[in-house]
PDB file of N, H, CA, C and O in Angstrom:
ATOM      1  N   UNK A   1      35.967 -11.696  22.899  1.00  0.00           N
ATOM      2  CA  UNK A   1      34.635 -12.000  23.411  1.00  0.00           C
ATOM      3  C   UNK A   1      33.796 -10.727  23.560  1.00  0.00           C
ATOM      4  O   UNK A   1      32.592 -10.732  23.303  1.00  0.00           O
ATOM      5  N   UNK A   2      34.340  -9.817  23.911  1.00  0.00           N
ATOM      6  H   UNK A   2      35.318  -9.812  24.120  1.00  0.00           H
ATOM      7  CA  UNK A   2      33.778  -8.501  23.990  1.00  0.00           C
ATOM      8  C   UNK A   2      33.291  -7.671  23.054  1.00  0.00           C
ATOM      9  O   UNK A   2      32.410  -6.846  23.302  1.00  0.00           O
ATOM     10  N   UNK A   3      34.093  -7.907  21.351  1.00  0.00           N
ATOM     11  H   UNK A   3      34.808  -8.577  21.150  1.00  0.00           H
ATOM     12  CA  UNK A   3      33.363  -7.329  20.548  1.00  0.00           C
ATOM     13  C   UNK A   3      32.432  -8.188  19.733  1.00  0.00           C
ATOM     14  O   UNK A   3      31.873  -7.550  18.841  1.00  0.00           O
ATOM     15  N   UNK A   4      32.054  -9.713  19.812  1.00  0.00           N
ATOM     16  H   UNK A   4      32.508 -10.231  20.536  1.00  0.00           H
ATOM     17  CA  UNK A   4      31.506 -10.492  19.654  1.00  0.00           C
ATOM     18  C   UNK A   4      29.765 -10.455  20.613  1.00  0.00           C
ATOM     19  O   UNK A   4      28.657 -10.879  20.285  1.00  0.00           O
ATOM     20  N   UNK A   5      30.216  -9.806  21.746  1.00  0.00           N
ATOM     21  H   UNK A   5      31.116  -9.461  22.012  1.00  0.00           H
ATOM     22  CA  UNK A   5      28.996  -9.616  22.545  1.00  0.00           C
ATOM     23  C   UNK A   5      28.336  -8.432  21.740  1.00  0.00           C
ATOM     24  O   UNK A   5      27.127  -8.423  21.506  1.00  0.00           O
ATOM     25  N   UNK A   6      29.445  -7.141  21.206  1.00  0.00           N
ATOM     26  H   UNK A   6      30.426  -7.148  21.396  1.00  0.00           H
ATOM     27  CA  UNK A   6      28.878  -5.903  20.981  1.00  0.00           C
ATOM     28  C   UNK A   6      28.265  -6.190  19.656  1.00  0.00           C
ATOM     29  O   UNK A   6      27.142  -5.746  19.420  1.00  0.00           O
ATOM     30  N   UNK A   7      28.979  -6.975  18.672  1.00  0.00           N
ATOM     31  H   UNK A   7      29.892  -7.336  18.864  1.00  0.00           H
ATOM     32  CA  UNK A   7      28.047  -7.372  17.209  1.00  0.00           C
ATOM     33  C   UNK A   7      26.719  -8.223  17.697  1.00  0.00           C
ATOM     34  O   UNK A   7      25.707  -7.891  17.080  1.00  0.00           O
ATOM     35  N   UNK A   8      26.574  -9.000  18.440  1.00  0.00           N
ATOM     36  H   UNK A   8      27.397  -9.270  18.941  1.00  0.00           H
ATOM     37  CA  UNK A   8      25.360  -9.719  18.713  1.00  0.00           C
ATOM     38  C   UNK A   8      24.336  -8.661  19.284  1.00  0.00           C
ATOM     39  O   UNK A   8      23.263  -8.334  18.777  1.00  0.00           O
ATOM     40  N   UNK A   9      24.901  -8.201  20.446  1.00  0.00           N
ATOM     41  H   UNK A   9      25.773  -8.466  20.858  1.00  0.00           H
ATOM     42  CA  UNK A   9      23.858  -7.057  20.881  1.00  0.00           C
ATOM     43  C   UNK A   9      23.475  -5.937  19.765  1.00  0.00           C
ATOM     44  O   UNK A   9      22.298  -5.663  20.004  1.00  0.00           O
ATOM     45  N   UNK A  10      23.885  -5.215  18.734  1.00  0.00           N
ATOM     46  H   UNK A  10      24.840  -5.437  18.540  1.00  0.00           H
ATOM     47  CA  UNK A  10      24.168  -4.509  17.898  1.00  0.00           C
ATOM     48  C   UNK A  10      22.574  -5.491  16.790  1.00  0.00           C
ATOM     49  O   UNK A  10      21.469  -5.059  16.464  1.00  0.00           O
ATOM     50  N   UNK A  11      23.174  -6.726  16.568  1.00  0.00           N
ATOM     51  H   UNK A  11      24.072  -7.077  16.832  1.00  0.00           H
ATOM     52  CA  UNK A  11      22.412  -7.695  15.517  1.00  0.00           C
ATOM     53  C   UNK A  11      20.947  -7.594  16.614  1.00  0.00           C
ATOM     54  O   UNK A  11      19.901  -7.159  16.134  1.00  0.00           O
ATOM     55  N   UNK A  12      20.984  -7.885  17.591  1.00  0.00           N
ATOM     56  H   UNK A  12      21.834  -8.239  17.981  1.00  0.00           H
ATOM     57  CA  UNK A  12      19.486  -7.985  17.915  1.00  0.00           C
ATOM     58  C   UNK A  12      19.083  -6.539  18.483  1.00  0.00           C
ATOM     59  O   UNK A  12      17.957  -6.425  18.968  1.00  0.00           O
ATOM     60  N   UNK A  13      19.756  -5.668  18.457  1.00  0.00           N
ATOM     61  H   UNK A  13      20.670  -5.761  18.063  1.00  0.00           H
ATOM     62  CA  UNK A  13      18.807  -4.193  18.621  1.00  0.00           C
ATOM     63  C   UNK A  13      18.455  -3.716  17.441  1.00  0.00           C
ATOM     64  O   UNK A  13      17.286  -3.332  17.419  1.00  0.00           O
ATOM     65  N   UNK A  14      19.229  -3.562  16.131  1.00  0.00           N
ATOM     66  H   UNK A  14      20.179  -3.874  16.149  1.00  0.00           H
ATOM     67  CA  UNK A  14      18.941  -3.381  15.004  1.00  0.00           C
ATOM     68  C   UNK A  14      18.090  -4.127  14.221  1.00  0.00           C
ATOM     69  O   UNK A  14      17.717  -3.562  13.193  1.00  0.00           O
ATOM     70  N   UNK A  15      17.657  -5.295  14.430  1.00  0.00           N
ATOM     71  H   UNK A  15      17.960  -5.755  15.265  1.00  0.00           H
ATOM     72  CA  UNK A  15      16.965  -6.576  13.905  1.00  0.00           C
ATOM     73  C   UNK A  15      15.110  -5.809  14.391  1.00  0.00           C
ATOM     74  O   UNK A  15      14.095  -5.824  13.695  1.00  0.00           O
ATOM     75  N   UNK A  16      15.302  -5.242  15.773  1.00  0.00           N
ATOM     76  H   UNK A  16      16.127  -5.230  16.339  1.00  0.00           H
ATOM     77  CA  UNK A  16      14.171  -5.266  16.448  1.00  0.00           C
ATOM     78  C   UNK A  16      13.646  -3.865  15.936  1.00  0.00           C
ATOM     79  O   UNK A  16      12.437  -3.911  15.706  1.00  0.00           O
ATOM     80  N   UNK A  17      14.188  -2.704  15.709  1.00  0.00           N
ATOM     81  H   UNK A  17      15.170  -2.667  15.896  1.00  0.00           H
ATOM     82  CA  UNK A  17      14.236  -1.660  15.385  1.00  0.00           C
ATOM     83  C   UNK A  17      13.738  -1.623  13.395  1.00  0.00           C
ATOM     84  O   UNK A  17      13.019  -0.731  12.946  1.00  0.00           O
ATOM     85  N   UNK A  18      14.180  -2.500  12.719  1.00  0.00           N
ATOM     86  H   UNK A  18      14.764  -3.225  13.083  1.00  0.00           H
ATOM     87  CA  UNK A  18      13.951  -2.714  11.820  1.00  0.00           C
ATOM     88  C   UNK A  18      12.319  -3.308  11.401  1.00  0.00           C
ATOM     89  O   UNK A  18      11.549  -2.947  10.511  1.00  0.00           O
ATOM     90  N   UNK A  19      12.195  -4.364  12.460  1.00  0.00           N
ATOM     91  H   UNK A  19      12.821  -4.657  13.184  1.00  0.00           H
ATOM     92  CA  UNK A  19      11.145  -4.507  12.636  1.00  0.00           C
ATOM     93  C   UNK A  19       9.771  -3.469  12.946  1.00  0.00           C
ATOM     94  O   UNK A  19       8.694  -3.421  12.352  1.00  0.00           O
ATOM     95  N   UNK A  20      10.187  -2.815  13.912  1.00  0.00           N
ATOM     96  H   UNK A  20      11.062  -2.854  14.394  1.00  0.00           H
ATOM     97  CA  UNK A  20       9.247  -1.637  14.383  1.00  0.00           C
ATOM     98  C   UNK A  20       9.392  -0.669  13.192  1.00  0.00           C
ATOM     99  O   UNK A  20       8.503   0.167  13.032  1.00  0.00           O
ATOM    100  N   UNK A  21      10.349  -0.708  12.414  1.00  0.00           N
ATOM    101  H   UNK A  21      11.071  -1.387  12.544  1.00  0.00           H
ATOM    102  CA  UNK A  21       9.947   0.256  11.333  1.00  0.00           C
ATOM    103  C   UNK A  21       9.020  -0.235   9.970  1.00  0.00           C
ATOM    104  O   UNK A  21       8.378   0.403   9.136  1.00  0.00           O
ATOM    105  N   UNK A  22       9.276  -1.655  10.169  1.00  0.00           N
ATOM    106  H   UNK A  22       9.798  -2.173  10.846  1.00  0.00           H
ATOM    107  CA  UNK A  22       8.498  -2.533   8.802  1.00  0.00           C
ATOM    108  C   UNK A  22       6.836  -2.093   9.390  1.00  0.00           C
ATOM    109  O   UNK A  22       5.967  -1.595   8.675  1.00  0.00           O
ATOM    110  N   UNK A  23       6.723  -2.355  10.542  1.00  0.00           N
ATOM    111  H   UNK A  23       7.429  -2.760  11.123  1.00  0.00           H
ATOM    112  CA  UNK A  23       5.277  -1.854  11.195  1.00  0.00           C
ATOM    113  C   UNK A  23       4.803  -0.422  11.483  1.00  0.00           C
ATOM    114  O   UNK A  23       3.659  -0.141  11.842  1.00  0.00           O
ATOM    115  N   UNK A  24       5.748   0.405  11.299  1.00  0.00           N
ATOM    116  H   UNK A  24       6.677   0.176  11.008  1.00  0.00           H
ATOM    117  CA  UNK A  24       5.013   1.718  10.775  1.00  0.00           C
ATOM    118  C   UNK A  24       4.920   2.047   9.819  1.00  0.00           C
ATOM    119  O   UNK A  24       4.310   3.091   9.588  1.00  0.00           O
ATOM    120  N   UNK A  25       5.663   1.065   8.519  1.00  0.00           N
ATOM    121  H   UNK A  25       6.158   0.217   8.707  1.00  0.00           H
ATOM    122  CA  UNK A  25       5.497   1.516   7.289  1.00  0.00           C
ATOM    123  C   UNK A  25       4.081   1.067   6.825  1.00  0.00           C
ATOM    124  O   UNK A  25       3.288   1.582   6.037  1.00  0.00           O
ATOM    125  N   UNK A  26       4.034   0.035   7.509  1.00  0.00           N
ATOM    126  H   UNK A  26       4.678  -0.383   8.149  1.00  0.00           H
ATOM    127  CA  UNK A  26       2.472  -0.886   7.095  1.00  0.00           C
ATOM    128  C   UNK A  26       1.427   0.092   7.917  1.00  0.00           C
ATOM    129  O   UNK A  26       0.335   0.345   7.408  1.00  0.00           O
ATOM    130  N   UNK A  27       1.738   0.554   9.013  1.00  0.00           N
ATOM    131  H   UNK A  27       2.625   0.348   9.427  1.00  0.00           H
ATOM    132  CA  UNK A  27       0.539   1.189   9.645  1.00  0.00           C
ATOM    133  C   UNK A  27       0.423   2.251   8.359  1.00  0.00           C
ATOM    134  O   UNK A  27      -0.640   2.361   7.747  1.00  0.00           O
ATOM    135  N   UNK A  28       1.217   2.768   8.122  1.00  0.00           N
ATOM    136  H   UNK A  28       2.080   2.679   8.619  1.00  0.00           H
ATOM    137  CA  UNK A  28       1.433   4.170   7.461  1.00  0.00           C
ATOM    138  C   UNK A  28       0.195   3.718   6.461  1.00  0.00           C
ATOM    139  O   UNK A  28      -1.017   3.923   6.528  1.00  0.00           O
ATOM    140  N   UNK A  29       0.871   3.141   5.676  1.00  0.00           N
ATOM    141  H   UNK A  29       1.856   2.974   5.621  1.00  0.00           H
ATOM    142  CA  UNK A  29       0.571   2.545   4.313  1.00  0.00           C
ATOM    143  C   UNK A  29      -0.826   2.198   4.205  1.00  0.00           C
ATOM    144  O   UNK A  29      -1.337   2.449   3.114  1.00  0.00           O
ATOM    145  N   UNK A  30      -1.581   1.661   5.119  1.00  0.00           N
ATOM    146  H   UNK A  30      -1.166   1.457   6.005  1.00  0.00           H
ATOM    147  CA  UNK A  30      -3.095   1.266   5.671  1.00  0.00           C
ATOM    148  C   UNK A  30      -3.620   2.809   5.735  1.00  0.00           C
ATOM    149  O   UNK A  30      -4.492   3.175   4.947  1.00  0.00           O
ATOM    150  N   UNK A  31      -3.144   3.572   6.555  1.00  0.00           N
ATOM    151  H   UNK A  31      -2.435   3.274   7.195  1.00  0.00           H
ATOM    152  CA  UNK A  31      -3.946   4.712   6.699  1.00  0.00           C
ATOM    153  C   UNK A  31      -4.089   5.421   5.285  1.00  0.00           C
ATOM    154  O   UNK A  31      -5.119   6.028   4.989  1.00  0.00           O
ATOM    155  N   UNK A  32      -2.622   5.275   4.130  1.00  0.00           N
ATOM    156  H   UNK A  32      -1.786   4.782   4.370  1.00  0.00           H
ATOM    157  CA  UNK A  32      -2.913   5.833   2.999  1.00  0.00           C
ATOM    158  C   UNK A  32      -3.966   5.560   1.853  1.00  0.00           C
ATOM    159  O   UNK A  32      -4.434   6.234   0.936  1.00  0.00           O
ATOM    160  N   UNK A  33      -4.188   3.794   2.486  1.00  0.00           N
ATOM    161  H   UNK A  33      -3.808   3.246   3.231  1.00  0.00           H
ATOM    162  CA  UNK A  33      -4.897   3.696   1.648  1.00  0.00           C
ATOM    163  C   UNK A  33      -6.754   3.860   1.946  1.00  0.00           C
ATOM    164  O   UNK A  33      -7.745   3.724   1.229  1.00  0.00           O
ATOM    165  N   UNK A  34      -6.556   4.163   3.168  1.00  0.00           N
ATOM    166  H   UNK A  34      -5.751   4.273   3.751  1.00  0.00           H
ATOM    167  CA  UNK A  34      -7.874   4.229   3.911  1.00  0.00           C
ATOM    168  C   UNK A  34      -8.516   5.630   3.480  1.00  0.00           C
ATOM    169  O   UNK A  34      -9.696   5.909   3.265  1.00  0.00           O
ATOM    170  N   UNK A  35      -7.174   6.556   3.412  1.00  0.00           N
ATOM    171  H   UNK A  35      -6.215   6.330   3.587  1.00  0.00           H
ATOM    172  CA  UNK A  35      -7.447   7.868   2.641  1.00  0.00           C
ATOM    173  C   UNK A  35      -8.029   8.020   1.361  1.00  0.00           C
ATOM    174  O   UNK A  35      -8.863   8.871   1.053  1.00  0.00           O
ATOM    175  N   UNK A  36      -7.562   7.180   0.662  1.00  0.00           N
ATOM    176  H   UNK A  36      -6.884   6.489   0.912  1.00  0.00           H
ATOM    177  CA  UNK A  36      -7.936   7.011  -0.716  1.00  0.00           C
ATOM    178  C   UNK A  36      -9.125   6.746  -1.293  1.00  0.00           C
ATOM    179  O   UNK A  36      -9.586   7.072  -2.387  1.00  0.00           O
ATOM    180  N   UNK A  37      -9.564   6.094  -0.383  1.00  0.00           N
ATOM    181  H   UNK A  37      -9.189   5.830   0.506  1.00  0.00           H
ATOM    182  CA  UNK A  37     -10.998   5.255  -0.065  1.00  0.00           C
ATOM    183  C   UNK A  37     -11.585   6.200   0.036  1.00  0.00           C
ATOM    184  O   UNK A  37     -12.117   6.687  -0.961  1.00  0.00           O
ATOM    185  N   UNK A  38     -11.690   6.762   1.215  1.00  0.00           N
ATOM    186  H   UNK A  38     -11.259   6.366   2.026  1.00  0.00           H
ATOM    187  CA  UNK A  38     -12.445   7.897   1.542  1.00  0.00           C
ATOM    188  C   UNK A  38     -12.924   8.830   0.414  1.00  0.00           C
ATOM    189  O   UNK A  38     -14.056   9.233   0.146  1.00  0.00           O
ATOM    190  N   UNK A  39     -11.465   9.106  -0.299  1.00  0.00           N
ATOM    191  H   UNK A  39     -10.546   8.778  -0.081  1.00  0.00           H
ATOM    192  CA  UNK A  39     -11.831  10.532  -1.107  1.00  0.00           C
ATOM    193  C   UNK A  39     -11.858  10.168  -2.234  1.00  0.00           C
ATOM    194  O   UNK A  39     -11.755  11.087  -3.047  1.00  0.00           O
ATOM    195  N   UNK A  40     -12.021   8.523  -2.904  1.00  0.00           N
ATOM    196  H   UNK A  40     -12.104   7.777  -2.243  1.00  0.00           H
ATOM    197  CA  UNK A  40     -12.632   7.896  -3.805  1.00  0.00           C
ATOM    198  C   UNK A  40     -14.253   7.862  -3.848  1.00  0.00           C
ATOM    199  O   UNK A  40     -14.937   7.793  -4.869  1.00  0.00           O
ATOM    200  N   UNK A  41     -14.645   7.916  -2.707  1.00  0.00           N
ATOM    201  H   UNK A  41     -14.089   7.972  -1.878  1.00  0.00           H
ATOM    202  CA  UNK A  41     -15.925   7.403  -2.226  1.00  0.00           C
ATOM    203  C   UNK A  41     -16.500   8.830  -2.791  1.00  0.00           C
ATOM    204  O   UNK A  41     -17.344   8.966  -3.677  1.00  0.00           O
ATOM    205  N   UNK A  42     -15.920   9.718  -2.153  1.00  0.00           N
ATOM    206  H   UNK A  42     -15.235   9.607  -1.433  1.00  0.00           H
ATOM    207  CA  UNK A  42     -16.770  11.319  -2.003  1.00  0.00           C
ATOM    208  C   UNK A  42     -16.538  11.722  -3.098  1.00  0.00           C
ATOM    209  O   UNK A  42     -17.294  12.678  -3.272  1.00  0.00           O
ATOM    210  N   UNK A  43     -15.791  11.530  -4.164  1.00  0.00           N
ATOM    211  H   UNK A  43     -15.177  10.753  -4.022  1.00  0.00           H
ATOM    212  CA  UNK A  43     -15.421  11.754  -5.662  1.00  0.00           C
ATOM    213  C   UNK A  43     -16.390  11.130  -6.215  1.00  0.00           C
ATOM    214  O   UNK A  43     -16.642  11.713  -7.269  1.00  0.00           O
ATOM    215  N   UNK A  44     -17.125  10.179  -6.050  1.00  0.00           N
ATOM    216  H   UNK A  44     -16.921   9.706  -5.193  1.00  0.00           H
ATOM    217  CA  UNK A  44     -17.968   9.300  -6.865  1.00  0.00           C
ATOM    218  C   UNK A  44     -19.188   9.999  -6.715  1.00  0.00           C
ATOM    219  O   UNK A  44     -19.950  10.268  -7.644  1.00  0.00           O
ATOM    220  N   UNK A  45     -19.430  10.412  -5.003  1.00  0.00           N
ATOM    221  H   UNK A  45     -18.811  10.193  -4.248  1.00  0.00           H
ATOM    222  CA  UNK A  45     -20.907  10.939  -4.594  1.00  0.00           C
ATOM    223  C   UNK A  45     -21.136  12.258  -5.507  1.00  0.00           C
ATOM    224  O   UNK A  45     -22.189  12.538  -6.080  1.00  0.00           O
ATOM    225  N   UNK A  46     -19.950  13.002  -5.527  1.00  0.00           N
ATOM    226  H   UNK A  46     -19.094  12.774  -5.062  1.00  0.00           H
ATOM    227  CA  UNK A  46     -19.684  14.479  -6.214  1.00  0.00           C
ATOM    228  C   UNK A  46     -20.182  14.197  -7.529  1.00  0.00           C
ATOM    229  O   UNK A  46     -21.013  14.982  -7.986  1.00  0.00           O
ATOM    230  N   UNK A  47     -19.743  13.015  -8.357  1.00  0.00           N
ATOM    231  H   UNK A  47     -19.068  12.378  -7.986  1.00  0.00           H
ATOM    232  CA  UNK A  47     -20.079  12.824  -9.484  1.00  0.00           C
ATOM    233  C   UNK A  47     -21.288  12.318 -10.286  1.00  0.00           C
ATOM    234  O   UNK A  47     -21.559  12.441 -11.481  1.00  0.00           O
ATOM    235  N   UNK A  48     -22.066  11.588  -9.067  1.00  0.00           N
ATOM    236  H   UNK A  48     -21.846  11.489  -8.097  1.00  0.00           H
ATOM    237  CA  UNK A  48     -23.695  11.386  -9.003  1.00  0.00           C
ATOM    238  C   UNK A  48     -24.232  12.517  -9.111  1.00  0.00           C
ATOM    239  O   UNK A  48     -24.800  12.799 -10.166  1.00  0.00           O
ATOM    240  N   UNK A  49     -24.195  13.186  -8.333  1.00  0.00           N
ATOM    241  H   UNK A  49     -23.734  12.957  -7.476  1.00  0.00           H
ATOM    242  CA  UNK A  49     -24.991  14.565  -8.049  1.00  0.00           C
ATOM    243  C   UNK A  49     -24.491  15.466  -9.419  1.00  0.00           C
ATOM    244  O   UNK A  49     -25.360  16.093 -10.025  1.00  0.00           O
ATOM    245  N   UNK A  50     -23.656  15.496  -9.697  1.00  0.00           N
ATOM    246  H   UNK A  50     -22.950  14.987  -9.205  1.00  0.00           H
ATOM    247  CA  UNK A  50     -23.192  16.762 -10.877  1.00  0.00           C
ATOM    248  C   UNK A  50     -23.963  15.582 -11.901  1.00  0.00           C
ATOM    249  O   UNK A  50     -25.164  15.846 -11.963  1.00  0.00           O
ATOM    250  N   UNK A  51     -23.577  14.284 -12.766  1.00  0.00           N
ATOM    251  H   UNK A  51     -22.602  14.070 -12.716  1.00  0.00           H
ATOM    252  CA  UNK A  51     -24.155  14.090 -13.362  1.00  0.00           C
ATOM    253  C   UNK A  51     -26.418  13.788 -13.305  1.00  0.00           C
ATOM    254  O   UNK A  51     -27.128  13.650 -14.301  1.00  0.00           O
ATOM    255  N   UNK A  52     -26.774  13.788 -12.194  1.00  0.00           N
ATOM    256  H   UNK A  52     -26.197  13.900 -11.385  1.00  0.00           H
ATOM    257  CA  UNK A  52     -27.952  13.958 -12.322  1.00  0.00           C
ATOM    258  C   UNK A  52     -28.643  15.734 -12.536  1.00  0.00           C
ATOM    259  O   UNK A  52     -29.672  16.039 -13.140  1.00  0.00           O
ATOM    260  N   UNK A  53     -27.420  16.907 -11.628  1.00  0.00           N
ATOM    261  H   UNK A  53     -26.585  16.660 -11.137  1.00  0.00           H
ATOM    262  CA  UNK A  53     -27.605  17.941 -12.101  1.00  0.00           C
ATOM    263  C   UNK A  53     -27.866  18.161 -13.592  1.00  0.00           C
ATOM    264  O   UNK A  53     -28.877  18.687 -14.057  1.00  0.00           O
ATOM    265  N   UNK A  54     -26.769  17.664 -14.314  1.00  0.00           N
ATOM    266  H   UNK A  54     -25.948  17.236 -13.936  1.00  0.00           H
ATOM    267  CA  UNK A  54     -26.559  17.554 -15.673  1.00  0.00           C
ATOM    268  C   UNK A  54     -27.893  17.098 -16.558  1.00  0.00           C
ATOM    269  O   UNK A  54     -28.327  17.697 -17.542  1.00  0.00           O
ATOM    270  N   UNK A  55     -28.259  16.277 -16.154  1.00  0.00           N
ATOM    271  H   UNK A  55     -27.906  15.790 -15.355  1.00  0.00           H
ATOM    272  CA  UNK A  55     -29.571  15.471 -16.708  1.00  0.00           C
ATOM    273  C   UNK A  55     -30.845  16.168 -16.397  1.00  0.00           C
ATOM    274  O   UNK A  55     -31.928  15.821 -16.868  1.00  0.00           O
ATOM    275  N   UNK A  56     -30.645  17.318 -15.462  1.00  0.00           N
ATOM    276  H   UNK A  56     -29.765  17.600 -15.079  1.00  0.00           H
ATOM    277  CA  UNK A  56     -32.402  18.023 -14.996  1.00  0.00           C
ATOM    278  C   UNK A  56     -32.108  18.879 -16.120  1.00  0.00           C
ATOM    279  O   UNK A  56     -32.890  19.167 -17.025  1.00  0.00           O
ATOM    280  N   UNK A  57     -30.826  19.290 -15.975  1.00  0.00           N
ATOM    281  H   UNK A  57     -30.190  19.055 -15.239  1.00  0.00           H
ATOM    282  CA  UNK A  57     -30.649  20.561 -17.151  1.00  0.00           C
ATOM    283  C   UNK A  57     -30.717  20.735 -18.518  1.00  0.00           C
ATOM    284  O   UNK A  57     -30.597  21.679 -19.298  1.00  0.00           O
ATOM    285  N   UNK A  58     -30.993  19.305 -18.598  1.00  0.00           N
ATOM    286  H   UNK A  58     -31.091  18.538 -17.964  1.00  0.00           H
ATOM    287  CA  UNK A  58     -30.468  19.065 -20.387  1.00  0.00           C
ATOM    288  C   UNK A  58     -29.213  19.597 -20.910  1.00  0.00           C
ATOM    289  O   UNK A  58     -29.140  20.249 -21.952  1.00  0.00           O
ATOM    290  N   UNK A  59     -28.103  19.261 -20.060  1.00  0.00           N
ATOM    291  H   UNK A  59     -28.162  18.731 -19.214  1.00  0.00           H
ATOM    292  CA  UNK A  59     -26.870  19.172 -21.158  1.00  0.00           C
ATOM    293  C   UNK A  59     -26.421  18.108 -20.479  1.00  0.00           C
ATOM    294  O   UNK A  59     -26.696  17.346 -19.553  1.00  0.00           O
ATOM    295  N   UNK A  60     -25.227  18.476 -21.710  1.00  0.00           N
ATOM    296  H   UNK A  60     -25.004  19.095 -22.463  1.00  0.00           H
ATOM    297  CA  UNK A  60     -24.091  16.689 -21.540  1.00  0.00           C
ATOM    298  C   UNK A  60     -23.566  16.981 -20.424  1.00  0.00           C
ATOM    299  O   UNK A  60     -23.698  18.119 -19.974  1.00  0.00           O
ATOM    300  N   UNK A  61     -22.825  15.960 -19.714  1.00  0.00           N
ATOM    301  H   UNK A  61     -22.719  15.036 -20.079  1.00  0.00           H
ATOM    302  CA  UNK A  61     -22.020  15.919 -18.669  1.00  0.00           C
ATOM    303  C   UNK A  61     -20.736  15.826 -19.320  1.00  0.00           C
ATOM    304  O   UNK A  61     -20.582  14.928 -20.148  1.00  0.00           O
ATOM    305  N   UNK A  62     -19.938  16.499 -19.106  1.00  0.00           N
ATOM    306  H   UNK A  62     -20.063  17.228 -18.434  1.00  0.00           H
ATOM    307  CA  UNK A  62     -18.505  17.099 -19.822  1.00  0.00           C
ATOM    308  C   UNK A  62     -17.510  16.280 -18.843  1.00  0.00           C
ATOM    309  O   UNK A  62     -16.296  16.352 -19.028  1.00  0.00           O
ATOM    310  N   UNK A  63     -17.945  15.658 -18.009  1.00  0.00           N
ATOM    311  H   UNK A  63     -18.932  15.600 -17.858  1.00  0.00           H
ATOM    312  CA  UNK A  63     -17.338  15.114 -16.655  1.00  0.00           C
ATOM    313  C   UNK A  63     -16.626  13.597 -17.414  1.00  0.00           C
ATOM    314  O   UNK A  63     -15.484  13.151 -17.521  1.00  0.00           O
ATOM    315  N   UNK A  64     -18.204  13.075 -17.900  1.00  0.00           N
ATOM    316  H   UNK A  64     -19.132  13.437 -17.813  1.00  0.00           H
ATOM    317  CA  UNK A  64     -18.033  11.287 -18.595  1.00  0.00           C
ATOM    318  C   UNK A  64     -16.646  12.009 -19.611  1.00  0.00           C
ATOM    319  O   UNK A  64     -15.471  11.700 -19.409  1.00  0.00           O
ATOM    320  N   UNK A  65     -16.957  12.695 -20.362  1.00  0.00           N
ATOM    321  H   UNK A  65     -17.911  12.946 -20.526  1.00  0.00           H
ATOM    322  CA  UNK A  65     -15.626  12.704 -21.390  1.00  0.00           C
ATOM    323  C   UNK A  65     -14.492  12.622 -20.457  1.00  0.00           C
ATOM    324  O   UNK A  65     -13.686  11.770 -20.833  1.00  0.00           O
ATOM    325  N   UNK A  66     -14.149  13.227 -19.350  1.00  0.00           N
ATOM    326  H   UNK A  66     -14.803  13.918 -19.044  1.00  0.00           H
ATOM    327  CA  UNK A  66     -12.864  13.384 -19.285  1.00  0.00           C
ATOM    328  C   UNK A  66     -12.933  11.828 -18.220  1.00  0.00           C
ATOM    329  O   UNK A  66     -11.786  11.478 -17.942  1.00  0.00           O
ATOM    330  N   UNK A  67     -13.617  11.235 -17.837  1.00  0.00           N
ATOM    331  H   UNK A  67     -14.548  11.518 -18.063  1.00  0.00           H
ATOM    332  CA  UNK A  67     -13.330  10.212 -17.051  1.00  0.00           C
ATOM    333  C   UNK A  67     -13.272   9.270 -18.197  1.00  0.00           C
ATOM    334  O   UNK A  67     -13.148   8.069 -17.956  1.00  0.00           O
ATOM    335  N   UNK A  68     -13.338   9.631 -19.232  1.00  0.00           N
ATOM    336  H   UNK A  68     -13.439  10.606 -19.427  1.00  0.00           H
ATOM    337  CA  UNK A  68     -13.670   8.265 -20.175  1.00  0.00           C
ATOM    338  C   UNK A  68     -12.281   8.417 -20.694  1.00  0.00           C
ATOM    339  O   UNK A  68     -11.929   7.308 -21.094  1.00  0.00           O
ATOM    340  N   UNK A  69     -11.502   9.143 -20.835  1.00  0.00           N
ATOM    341  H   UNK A  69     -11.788  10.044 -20.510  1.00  0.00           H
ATOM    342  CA  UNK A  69     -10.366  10.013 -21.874  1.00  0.00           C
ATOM    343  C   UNK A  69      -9.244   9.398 -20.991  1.00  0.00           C
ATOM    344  O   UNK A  69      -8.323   8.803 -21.550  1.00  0.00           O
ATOM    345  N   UNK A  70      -9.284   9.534 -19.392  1.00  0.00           N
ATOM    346  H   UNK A  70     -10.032  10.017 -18.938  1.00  0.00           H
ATOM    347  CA  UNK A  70      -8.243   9.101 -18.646  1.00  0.00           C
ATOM    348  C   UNK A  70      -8.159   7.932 -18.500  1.00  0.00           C
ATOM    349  O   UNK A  70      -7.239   7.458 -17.834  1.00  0.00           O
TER     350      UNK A  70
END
C-alpha cells in the first residue's frame, strides 16, 4: 500500500509539473513570436524608407533583387 501511495503521489506531482512546463513553453513560444512581429514590422518600415530613398535618387533598389531571390 505504501509504494502504491508513492507511485500515485509521484503520478500526480509529475502530471502537474508537466503541465506547468507545457505553459511555459506556450508562454515562451507567444513571446517568440511576438518578437518576430515586431522585428518583421521594423524590417518592412526600414525597407519603405530605403526603397523610397532609392527612388529620389534614381537608382534601382538592389534590396527588391535580393527579397525577390529568397
Amino acid at each position: 500500500d505504501n509504494q502504491k501511495k508513492f507511485y500515485e503521489d509521484a503520478l500526480n506531482q509529475t502530471k502537474g509539473e508537466i503541465q506547468e512546463l507545457e505553459n511555459q513553453i506556450q508562454e515562451e513560444l507567444a513571446a517568440v513570436k511576438q518578437k518576430i512581429a515586431d522585428l518583421q514590422a521594423a524590417q518592412k518600415a526600414a525597407r519603405q524608407m530605403y526603397d523610397a530613398a532609392c527612388m529620389r535618387l534614381g537608382i534601382p533598389n538592389d534590396l527588391e533583387e535580393e527579397s525577390s531571390q529568397g
